[in-house]
Residue frames relative to the residue before (quaternion, step in Angstrom):
aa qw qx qy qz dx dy dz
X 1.0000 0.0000 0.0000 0.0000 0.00 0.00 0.00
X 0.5766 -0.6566 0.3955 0.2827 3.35 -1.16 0.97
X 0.0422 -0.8433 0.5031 0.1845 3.92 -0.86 -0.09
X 0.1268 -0.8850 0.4479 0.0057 3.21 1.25 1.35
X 0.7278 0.3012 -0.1114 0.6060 3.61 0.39 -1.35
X 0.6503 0.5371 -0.4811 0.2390 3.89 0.08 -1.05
X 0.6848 -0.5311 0.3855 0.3168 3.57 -1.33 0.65
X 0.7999 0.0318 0.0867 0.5930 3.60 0.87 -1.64
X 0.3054 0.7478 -0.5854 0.0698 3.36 -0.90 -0.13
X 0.3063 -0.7680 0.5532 0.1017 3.22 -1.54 0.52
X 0.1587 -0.7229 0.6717 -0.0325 3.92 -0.79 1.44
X 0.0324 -0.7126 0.7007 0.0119 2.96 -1.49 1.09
X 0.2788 -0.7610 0.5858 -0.0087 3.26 -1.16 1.67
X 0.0926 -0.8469 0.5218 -0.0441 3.29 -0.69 1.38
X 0.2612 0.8997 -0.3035 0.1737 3.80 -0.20 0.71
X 0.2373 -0.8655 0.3740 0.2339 3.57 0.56 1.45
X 0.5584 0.6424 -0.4492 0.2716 3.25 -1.75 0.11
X 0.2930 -0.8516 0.2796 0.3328 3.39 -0.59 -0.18
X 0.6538 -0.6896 0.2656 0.1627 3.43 -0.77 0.60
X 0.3913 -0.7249 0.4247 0.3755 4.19 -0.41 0.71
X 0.1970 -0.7062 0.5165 0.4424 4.13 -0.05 0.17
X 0.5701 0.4713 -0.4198 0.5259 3.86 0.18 -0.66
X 0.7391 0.2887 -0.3674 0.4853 4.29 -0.05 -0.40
X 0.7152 0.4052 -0.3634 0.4385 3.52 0.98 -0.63
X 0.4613 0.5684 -0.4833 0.4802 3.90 1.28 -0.35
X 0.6192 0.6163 -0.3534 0.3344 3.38 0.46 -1.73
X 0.8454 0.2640 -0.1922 0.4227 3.75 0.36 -1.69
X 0.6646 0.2696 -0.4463 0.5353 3.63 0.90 0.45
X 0.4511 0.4049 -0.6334 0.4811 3.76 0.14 1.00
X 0.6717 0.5297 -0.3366 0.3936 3.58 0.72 -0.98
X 0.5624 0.4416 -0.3519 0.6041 3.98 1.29 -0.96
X 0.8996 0.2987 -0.2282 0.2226 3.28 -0.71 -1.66
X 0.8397 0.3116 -0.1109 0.4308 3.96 1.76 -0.28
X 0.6197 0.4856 -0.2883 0.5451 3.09 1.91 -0.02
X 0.0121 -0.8640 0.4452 0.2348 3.03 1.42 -1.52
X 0.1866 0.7734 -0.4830 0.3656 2.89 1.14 1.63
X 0.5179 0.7248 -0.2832 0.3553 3.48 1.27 0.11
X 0.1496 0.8447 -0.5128 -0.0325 3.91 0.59 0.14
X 0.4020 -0.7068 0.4442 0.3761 3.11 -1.62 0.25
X 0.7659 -0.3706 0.1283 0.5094 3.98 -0.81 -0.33
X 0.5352 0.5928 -0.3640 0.4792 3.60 1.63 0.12
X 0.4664 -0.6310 0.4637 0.4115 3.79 1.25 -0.35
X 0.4481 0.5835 -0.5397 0.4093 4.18 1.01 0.65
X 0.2520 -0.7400 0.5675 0.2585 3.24 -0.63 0.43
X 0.6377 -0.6138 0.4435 0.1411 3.79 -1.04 1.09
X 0.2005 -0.7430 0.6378 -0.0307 3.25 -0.48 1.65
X 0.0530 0.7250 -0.6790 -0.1027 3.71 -0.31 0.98
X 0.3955 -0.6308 0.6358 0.2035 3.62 -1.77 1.02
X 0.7339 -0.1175 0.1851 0.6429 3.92 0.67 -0.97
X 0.0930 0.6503 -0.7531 0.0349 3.05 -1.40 0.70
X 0.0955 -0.7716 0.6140 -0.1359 3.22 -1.44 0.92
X 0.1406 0.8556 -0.4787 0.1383 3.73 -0.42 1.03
X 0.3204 -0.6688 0.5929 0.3139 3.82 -1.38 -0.48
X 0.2798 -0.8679 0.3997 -0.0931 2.84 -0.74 1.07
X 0.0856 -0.7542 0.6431 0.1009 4.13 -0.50 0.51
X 0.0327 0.7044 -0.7066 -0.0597 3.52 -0.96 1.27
X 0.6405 -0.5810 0.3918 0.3142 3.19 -1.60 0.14
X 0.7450 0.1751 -0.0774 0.6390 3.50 -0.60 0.83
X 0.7553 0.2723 -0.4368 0.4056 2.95 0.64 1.23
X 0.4065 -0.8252 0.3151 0.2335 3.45 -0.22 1.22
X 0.5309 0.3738 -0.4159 0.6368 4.09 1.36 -0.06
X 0.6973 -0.3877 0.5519 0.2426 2.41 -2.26 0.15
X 0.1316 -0.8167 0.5474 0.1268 3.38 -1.00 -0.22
X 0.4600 -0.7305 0.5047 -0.0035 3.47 -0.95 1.36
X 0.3254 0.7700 -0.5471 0.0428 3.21 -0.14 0.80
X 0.0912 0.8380 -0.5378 0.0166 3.01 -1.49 0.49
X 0.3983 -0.8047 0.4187 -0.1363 3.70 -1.15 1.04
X 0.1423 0.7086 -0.6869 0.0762 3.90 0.11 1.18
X 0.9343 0.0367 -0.0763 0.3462 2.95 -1.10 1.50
X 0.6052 -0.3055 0.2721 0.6829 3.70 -0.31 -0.80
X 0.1062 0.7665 -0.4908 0.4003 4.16 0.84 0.53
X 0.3930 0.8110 -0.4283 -0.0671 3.89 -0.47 0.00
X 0.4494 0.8239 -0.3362 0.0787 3.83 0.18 0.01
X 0.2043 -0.8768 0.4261 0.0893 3.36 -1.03 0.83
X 0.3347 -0.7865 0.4812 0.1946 3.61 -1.01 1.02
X 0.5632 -0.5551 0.5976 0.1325 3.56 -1.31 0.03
X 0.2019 0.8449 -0.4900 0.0728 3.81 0.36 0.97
X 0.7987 -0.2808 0.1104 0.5205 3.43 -1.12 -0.38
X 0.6420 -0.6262 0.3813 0.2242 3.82 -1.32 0.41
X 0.2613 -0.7884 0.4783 0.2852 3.36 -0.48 0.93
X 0.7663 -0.4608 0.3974 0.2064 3.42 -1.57 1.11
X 0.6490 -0.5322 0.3882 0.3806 3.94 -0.84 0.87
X 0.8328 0.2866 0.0586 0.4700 3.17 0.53 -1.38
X 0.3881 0.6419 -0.5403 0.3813 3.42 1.30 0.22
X 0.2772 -0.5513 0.7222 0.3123 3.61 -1.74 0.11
X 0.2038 -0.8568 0.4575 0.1227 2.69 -1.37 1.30
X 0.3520 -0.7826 0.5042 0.0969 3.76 -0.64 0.84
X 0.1953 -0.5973 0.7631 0.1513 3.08 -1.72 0.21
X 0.1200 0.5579 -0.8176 0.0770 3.91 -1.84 0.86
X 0.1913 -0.7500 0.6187 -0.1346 2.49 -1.72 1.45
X 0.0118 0.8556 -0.5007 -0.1310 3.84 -0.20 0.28
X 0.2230 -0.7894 0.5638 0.0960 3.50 -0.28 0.89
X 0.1327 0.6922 -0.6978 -0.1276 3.99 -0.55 0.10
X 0.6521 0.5861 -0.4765 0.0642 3.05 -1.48 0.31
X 0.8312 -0.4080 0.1395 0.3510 3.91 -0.50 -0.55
X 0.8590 -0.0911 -0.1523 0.4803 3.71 -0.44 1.22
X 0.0025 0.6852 -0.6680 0.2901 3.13 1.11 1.65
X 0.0967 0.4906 -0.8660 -0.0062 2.49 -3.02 1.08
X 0.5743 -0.6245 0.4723 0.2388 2.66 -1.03 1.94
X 0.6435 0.4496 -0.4780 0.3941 3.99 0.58 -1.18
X 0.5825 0.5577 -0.4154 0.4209 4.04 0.18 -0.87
X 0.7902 0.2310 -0.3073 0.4772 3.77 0.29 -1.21
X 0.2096 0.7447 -0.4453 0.4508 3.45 0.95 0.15
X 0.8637 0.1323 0.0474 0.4840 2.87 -1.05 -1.51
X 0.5345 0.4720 -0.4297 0.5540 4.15 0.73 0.27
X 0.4406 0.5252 -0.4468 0.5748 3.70 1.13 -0.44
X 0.8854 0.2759 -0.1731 0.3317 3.12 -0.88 -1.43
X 0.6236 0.4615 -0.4692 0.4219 3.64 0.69 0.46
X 0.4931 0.5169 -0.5210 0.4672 3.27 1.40 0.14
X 0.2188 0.7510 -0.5937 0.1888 3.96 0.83 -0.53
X 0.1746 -0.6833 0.6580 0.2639 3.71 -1.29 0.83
X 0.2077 -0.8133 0.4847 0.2457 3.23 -1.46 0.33
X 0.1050 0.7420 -0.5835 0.3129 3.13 1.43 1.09
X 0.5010 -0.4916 0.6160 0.3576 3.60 -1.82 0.33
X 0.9062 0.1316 -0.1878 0.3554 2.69 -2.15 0.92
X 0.5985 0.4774 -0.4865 0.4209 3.73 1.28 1.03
């Protein structure tokens, strides 16, 4: 459910496959520092913290990101498994989030390298 108007709230974005880092840097410099991101009401999206795992391309760990405020950095953890599907989950908390907007801003980060 959207939270266009609500004060706080928290969306989790869930979406397999793996991810571009430069398109996925791009659209969270573009949320967490431009705030060029809006939701389907035309507010643009105040994120307090967000914090997720992550599959980039060409890279063989997961990845940990996470974000207070305009705050951004990401870590290298353990390695995902030959045969594992790989995923992306994101939690966003903060103010006039829609899960469908970060959504579909996810999946344009999609890599289109083989075998991500």
């Amino acid at each position: 459910m959207p939270c266009y108007f609500q004060e706080v709230c928290t969306v989790t974005v869930e979406v397999q496959g793996s991810l571009d880092k430069a398109s996925l840097d791009n659209f969270l410099q573009n949320l967490l520092w431009e705030k060029d991101v809006q939701n389907a009401v035309g507010k643009a999206m105040e994120i307090f913290r967000l914090k997720g795992v992550v599959s980039l391309a060409a890279i063989p760990n997961r990845v940990v990101i996470q974000a207070v405020q305009e705050l951004y950095d990401s870590t290298q953890t353990t390695p995902w498994l030959e045969n594992e599907d790989r995923f992306n989950r994101i939690v966003f908390i903060g103010k006039y989030l829609d899960s469908k907007v970060l959504t579909e801003q996810i999946n344009k980060c999609h890599s289109t390298e083989k075998g991500s």
